[in-house]
N, C-alpha and C positions, 0 to 999 in steps of 0.2 A: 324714549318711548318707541315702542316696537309697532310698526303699523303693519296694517292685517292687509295683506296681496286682497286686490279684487278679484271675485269670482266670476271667471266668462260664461257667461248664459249661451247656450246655442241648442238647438234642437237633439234630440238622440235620434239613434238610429231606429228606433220602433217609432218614435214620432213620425220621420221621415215615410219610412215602409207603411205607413195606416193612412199618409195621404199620399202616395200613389198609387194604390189601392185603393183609393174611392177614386182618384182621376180616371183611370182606366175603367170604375165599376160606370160613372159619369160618359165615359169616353163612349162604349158598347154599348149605352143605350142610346143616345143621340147621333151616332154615324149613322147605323143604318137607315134613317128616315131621310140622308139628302139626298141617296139615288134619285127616293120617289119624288122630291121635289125636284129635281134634275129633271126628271123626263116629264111632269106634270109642265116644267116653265117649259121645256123644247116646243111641247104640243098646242101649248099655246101663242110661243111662237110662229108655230106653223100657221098656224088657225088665223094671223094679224097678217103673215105671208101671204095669205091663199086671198084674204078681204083686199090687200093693198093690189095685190096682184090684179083681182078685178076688176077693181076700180082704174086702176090705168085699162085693159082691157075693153071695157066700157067705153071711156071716154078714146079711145083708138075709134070704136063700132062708132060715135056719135061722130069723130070729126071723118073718118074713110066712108062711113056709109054700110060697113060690113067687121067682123072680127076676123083678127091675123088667119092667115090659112093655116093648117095643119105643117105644112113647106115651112114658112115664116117664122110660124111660133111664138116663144116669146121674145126674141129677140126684135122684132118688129115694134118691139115698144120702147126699144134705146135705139136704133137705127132705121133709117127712113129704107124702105125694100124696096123704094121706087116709087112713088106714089104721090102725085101732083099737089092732094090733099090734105099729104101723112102734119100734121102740125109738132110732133114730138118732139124733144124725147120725152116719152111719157114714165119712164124712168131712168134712171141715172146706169143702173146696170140691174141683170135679172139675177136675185138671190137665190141661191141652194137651200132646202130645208134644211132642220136643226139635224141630220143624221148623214148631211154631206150629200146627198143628191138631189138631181136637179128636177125642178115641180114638172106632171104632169100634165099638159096641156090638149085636147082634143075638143075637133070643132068639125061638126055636131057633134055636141055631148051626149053620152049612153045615159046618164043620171039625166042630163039636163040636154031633150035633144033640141030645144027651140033656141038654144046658147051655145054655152060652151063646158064641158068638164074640166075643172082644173085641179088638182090635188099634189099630194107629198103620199111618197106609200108608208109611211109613218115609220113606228121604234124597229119592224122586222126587216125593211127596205123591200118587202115586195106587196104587190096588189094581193088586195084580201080585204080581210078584215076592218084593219087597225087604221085604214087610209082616213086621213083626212083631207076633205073638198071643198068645193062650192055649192054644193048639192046639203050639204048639212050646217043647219042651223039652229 
């Protein structure tokens, strides 16, 4: 009895080509939408930067009796600038915004003059517009 070879099943080559072509059709519509959540999660990083930031800031004003000088900045809130009172560190180390520079600090605040201004000059890296602060909530 003669037996019949089995037939290898595999894909063709227009099968192959019809789904690369939806991966790719798949591919061009779902990249372009991660920039904008790329820089939507930066800003609101910033935004969690700029609150933490305060909040050590604050409790610096409550234990010195006054906020870091302009001189000091924010480093005054991982290293003691001399100060008999300073109880810190009131952070471990001062973070850079999501666009790699470091936050804005002034004391008296132009936004906030009975405080302090603190911000990130946000996605352009300069003062303007785009800044996010402490002044906005």
């Amino acid at each position: 009895m003669r037996s019949v070879p089995n037939r290898v099943r595999a894909f063709t080559l227009i099968e192959l080509l019809l789904v690369m072509v939806i991966l790719v059709i798949l591919a061009s519509v779902v990249v372009p939408m991660f920039p904008r959540r790329t820089d939507d999660a930066r800003k609101t990083r910033a935004m969690a930067d700029v609150s933490s930031l305060e909040t050590a800031i604050s409790t610096f004003n409550v234990d010195c009796g006054r906020y870091p000088s302009n001189d000091e900045g924010l480093l005054a809130l991982t290293k003691n600038p001399g100060m008999d009172d300073w109880k810190g560190p009131y952070l471990k180390l001062v973070p850079i915004d999501p666009w790699g520079n470091s936050y804005v600090y002034h004391v008296p605040g132009t936004h906030l003059p009975d405080m302090f201004d603190l911000y990130s000059y946000g996605p352009d890296k300069q003062e303007g517009n785009d800044d996010i602060g402490n002044w906005q909530r």
